[in-house]
C-alpha positions in Angstrom: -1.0 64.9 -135.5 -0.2 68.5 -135.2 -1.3 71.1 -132.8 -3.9 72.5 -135.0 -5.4 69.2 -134.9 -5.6 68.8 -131.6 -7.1 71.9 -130.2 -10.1 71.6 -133.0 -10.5 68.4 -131.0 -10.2 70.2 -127.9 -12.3 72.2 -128.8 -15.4 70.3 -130.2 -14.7 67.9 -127.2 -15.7 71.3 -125.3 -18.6 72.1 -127.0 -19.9 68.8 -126.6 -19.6 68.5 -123.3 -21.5 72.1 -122.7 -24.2 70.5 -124.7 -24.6 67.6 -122.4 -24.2 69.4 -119.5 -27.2 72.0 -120.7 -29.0 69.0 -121.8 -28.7 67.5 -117.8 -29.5 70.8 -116.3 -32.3 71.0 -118.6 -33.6 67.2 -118.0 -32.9 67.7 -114.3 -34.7 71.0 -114.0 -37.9 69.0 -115.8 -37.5 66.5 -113.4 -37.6 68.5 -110.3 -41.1 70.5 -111.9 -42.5 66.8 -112.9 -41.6 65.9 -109.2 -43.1 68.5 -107.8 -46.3 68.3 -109.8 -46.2 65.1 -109.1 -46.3 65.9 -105.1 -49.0 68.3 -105.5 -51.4 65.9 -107.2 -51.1 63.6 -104.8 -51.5 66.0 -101.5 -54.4 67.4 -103.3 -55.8 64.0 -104.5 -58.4 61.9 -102.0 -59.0 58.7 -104.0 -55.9 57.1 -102.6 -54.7 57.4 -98.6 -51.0 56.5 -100.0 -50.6 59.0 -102.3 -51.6 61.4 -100.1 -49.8 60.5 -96.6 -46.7 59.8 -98.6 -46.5 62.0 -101.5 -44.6 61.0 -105.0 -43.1 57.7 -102.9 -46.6 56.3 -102.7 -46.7 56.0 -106.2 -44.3 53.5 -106.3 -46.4 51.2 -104.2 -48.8 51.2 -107.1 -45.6 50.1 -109.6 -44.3 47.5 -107.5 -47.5 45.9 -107.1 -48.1 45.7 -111.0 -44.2 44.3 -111.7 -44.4 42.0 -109.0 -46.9 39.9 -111.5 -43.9 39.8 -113.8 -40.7 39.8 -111.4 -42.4 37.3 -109.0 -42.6 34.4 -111.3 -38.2 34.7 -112.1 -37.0 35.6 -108.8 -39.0 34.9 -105.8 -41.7 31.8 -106.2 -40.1 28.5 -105.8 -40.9 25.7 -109.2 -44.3 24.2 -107.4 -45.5 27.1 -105.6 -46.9 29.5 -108.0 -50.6 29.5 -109.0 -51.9 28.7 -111.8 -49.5 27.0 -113.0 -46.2 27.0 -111.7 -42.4 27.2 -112.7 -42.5 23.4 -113.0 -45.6 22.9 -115.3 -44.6 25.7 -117.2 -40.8 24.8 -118.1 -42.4 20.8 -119.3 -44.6 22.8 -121.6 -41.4 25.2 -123.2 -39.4 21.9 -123.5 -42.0 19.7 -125.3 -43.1 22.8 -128.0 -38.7 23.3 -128.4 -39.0 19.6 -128.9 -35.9 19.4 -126.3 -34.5 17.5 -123.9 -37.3 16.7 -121.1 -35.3 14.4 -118.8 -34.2 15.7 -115.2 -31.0 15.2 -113.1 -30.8 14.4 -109.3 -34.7 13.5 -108.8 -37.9 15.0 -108.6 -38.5 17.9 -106.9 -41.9 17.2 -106.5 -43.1 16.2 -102.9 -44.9 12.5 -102.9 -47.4 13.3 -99.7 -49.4 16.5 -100.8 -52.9 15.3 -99.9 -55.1 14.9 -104.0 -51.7 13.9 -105.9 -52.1 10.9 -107.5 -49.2 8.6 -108.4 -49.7 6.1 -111.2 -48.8 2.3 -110.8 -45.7 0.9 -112.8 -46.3 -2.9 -114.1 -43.9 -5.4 -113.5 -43.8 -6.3 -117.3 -44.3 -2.8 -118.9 -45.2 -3.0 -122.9 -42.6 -3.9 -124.8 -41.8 -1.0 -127.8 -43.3 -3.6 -130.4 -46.0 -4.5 -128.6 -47.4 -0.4 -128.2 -50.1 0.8 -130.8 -51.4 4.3 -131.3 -54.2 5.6 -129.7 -57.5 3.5 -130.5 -59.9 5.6 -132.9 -63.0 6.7 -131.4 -65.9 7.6 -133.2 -68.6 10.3 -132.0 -71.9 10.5 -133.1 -72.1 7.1 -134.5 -75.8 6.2 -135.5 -76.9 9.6 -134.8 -75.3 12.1 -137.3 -75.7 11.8 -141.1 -71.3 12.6 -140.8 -69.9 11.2 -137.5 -66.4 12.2 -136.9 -63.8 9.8 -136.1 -60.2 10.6 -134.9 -57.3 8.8 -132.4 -56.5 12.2 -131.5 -56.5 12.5 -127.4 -54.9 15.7 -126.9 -56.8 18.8 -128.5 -56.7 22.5 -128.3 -59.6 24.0 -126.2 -62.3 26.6 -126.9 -60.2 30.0 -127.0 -62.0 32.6 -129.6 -61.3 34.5 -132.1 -60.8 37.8 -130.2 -59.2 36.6 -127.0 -56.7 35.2 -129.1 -55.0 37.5 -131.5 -54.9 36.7 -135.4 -51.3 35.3 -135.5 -52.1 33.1 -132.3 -55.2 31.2 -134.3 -53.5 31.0 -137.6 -50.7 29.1 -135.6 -52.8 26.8 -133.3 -54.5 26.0 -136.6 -51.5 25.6 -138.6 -50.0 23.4 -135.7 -53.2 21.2 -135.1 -53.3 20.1 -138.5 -49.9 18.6 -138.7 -50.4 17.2 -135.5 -53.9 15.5 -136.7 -55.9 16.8 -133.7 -58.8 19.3 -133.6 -59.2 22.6 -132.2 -62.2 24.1 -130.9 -63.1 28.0 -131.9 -64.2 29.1 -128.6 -67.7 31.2 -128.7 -66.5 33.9 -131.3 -67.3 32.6 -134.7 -65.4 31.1 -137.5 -62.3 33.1 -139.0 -60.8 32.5 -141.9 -57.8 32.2 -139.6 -59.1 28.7 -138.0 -59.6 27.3 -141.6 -55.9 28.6 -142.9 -54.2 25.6 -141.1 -56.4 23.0 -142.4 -56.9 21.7 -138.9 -60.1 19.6 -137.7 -62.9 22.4 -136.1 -65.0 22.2 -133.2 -67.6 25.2 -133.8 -68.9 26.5 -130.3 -72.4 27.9 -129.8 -72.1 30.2 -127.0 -74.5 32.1 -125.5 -75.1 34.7 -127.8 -74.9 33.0 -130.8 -71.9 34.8 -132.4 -71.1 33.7 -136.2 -74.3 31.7 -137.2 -76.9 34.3 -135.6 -79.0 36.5 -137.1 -79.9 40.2 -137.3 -82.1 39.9 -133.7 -79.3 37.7 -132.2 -81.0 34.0 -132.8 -80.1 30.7 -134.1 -80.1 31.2 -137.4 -80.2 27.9 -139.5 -78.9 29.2 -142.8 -76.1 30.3 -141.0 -75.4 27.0 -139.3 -75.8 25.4 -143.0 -73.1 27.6 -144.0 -70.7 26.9 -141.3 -71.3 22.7 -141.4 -70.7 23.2 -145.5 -66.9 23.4 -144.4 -65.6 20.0 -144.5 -63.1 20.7 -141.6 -66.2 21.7 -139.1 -66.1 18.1 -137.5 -68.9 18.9 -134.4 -70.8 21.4 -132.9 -70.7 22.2 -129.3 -73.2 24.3 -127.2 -71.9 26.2 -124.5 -73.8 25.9 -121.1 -71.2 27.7 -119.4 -66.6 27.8 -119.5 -64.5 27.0 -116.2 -63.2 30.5 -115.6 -67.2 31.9 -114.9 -70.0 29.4 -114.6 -73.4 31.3 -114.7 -71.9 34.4 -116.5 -71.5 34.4 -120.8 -68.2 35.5 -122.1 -66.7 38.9 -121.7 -64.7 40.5 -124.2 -63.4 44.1 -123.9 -63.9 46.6 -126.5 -60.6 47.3 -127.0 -60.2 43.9 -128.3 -63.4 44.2 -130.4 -61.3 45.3 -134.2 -63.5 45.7 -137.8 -62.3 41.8 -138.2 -64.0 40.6 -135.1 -67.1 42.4 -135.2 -67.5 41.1 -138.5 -67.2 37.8 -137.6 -68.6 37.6 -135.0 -71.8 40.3 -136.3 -71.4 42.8 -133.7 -70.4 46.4 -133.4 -66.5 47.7 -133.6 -65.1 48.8 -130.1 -68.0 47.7 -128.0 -67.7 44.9 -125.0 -68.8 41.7 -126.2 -70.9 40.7 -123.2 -72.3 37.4 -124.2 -75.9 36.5 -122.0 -75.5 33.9 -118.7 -78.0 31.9 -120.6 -79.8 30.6 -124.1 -82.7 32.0 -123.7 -84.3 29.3 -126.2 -84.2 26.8 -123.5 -84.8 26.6 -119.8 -84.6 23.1 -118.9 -83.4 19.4 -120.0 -85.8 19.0 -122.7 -85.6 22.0 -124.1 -81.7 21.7 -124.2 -81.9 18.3 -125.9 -84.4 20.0 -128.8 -81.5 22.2 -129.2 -79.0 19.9 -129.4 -81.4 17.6 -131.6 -81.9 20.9 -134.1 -78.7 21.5 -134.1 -77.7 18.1 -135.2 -80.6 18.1 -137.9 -79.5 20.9 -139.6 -76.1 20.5 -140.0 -75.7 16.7 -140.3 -72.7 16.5 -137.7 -72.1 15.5 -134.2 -73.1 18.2 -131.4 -73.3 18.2 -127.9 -72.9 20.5 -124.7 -70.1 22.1 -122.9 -70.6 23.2 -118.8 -69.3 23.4 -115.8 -70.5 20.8 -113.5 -72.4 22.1 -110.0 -75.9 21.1 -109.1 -76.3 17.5 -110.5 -79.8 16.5 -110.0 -80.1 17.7 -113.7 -78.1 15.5 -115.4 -80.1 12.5 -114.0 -83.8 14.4 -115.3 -81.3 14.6 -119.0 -80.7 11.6 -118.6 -84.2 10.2 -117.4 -85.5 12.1 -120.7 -83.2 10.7 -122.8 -84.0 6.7 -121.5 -88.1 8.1 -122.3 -87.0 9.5 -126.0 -84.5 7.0 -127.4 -80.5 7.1 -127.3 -80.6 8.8 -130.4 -82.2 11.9 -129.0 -78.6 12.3 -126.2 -76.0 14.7 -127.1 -73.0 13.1 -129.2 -70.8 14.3 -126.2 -70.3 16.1 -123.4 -67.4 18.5 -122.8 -66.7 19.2 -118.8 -64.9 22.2 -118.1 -63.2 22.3 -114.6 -63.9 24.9 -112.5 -60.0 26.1 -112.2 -59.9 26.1 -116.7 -60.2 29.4 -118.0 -57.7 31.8 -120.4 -60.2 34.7 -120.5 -61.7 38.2 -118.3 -63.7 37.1 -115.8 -65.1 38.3 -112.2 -63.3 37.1 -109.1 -66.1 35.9 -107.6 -67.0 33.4 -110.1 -63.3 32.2 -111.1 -62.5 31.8 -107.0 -65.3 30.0 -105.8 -68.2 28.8 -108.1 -68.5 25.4 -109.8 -66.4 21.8 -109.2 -63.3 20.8 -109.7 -62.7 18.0 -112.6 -61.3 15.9 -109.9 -65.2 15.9 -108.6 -66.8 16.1 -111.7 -65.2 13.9 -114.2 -66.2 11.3 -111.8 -69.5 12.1 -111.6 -70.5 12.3 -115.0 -68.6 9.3 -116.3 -70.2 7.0 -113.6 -73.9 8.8 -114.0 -73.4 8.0 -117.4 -72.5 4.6 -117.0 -75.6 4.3 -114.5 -77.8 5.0 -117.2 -76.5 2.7 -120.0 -75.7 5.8 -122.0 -71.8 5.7 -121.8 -70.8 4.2 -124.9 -73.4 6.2 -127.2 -72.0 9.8 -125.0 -68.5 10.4 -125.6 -66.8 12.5 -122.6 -64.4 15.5 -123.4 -62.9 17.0 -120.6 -60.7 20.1 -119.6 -58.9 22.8 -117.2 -55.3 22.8 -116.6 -54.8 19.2 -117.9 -51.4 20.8 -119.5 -48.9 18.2 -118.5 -48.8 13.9 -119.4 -49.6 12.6 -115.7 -52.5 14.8 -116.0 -53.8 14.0 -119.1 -53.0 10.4 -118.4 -55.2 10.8 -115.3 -58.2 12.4 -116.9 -58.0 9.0 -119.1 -57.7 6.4 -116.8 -60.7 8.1 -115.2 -63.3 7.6 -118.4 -62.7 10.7 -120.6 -62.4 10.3 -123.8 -60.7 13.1 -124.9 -58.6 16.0 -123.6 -59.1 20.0 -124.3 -56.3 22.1 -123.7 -56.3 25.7 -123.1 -53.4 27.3 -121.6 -51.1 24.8 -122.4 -51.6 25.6 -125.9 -50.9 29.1 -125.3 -47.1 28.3 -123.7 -46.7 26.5 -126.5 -47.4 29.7 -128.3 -45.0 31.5 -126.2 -47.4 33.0 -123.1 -45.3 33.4 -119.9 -48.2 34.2 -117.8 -47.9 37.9 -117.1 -51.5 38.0 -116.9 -52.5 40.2 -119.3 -55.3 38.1 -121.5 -57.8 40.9 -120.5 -56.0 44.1 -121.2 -55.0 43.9 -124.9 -51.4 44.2 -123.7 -49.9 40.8 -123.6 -46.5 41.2 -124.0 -45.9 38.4 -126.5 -48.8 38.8 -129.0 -51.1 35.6 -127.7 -53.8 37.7 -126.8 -53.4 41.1 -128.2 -54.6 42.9 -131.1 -52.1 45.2 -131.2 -50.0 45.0 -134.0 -46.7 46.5 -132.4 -47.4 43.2 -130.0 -48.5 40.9 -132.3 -45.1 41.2 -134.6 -43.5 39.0 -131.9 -45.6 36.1 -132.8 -44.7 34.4 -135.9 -47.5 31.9 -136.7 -44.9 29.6 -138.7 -42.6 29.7 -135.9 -45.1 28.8 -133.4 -46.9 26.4 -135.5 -44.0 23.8 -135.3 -43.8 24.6 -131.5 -47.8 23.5 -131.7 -47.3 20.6 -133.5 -44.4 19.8 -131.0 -46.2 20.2 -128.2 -49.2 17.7 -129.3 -46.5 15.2 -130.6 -44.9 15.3 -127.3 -47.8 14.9 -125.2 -49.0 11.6 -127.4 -45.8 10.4 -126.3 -45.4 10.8 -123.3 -48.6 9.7 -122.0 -47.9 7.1 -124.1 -44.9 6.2 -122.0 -47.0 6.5 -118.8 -49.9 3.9 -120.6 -46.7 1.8 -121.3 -45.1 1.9 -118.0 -48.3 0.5 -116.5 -48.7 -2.5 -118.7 -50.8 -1.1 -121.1 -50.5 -1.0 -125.1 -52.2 2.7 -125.4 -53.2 5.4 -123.7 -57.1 4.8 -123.9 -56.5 1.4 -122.1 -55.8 3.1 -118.7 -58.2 2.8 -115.8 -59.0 4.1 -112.3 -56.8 0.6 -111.1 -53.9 2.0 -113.1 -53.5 5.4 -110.3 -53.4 6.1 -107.0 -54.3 9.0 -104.7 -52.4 10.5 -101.7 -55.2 10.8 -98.6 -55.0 13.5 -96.0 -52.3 11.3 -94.0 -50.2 11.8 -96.9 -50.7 7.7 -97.9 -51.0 6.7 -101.1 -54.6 4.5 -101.5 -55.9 3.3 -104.6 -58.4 5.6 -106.6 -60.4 2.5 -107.8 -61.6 2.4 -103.7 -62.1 6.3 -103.5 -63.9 6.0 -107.3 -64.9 2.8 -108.1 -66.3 2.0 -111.4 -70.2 1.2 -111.6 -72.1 -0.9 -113.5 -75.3 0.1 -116.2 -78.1 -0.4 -113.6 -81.7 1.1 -113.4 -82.1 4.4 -111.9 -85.2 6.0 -111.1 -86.0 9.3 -108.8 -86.6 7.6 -105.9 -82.9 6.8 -106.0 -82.0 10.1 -105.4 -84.1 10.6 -102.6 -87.1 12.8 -104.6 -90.6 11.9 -103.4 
């Protein structure tokens, strides 16, 4: 290379460097006028004591808080500790939808004498691999509907709707639940096109405000309902009472998240907060809400019962008092009890915190009211929040549901890494975001299979935990089958803490009521 050559180099190296260095005089001279605006908003500023005691270094008290949602889960909270679900749930979930390798090394790291951990009993002579069958079918609505809907499926995908969930996150759980042969449930926002693209089995929820088969004023409207039951893959109907993550209050969802797609669906104005009422205001007692249910039913020829939180319980004795005085036929196909901890979407503290039972409590109490009455064969029991894992599900089972929902566990599947964002329309992996710069994250076909894999995985290995126990499938498991760790960290059978009852006659005197 001659000299020539070299000294153009030289010389552009030069120039570039000058630009560069005007560049960082330039950026550094911005940075120095942003910093000191940035100081004089926040001295002049009242709404925040930080801010203003510690200028431009308070604001990062306000950042920190906000990543710590994100950082804390990675670096700092141990695999059991986190709320609500922790490192440990979490990582089962990722494995089963990868469909890899769930087996650990070294022993559990979970601690056997936390106080409401249950452990399950292993038999002697587990069931042999030829001896286990599927899951027994079970049929709801069975002498009641015109089209009673049968299935073995025991894991299915809870009530998320259109609108919490973004269109590439339904269009995959539907896609998924198909292939899996389970149902999912549309949550109180309508029917999409998006739940019918899979082919899946539907459970259509009537919330509170009546979104997708209500009419111009907001009512029932039974043309509407006709329309929705003429889809062969609507299986039931459920009215919502009232979802785990606000008992009393209807469903919130934020403008923002209210596009030209949703409104439509769901026959509401674009970019306004879908604030659903606490309440039907059609009925305001048992009666009425078993005329509902019976309408319901009528109308669209298919199985329909309620969905609620579980409080107060002197009610469910005067339902089921009124349905002993009317005839079985009159009683809901099924019940659907949401635990007070369930809940993917917005809600107030308040309510999410500290209103409504546990399904530890509940499922309990409603399978053994039920069974009181005589009415537990013809009322099938659905049951959710944060079942997500196989002891868990195997639990709710061996306490007398009949089927599992499945919320959040779902959404792993899906890819959610709980950053908290469900309310905000800025989930960073496109679950429950209508943004489309989000949303391209989420490929439905992708996270279909990773559905599918999920669901599969579950069967099996609550299947292995039915097996373990000396049972042939999962629906043969019973309160004798578990045990629960007491206050004094002792394991003590849950058939003494729960036992099962027997159909006997209960009148109001039982409960004390003169």
């Amino acid at each position: 290379m001659d000299l020539q050559a070299v000294a153009a180099i030289h010389a552009f190296a030069l120039k570039v460097l000058q630009v560069f260095a005007m560049l960082f005089a330039f950026g550094l001279v911005l940075l120095v006028l942003y910093v000191v605006y940035l100081y004089l908003s926040d001295v002049s500023q009242t709404k925040q004591a930080i801010r203003r005691n510690f200028p431009v270094l308070g604001r990062f008290r306000y950042q920190f808080e906000h990543l710590g949602e994100f950082f804390r889960q990675y670096f700092f909270a141990l695999d059991r500790e986190e709320m609500p679900f922790n490192r440990a749930q979490r990582s089962w979930v990722y494995r089963a939808a990868k469909n890899v390798d769930s087996t650990l090394a070294f022993g559990s790291t979970r601690p056997l004498n936390q106080p409401g951990d249950i452990l399950f009993l292993n038999h002697p002579f587990p069931t042999l691999a030829k001896d286990a069958v599927p899951p027994r079918e079970v049929t709801v609505g069975e002498g009641a509907a015109r089209i009673p809907y049968t299935t073995r499926a025991i894991f299915n995908i809870s009530g998320m709707s259109f609108g919490a969930l973004s269109v590439p996150a339904v269009t995959a759980l539907s896609r998924g639940a198909d292939r899996a042969g389970i149902w999912m449930n549309t949550g109180e926002g309508g029917l999409s096109s998006h739940h019918l693209s899979g082919g899946c089995d539907i459970v259509f929820q009537i919330g509170t405000a009546k979104y997708g088969v209500r009419d111009d004023d907001g009512n029932l409207s039974d043309e509407k309902l006709r329309q929705v039951a003429a889809y062969k893959q609507v299986r039931m109907f459920e009215l919502k009472l009232s979802q785990g993550a606000k008992p009393g209050k209807g469903g919130i969802l934020p403008g923002i998240k209210v596009t030209e797609e949703i409104a439509q669906v769901r026959g509401i104005p674009v970019g306004v907060d879908s604030i659903s009422p606490n309440g039907h205001p059609e009925f305001r007692d048992v009666d009425g809400l078993l005329d509902m249910i019976g309408h319901i039913r009528e109308v669209t020829g298919k199985p329909t019962g309620f969905k609620c939180v579980i409080g107060t319980s002197n009610w469910l004795h005067e339902l089921c008092e009124s349905i002993q005085r009317r005839g079985v036929e009159s009683a809901p196909d099924f019940i659907t009890i949401d635990s007070a901890d369930g809940g993917s979407g917005a809600a107030p503290q308040s309510l999410m915190d500290y209103m409504g039972l546990p399904l530890n409590r509940s499922l309990p109490l409603v399978v053994d009211l039920l069974s009181q009455y005589g009415l537990r064969d013809r009322i099938k029991i659905i049951c959710a929040g944060k079942l997500l894992t196989p002891s868990m599900v195997a639990w709710a089972l061996a306490m007398g549901a009949d089927f599992i929902n499945c919320g959040r566990g779902f959404m792993f599947a899906l890819g959610c890494i709980q950053a908290m964002q469900c309310n905000k329309n800025t989930c960073p992996t496109g679950v429950t975001t209508h943004n489309p710069d989000l949303q391209q994250g989420l490929d439905p076909m992708d996270k279909a299979e990773r559905v599918y894999n999920y669901a599969r995985n579950m069967e099996y290995e609550v299947g292995t935990i039915a097996h373990s126990c000396g049972v042939p499938e999962p629906r043969m498991l019973c309160r004798s089958h578990v045990e629960v760790i007491n206050e004094r960290g002792v394991p003590v059978p849950l058939s003494d803490l729960v036992p099962d009852v027997q159909p006997k006659s209960v009148i109001a005197s039982d409960r004390g009521i003169q």
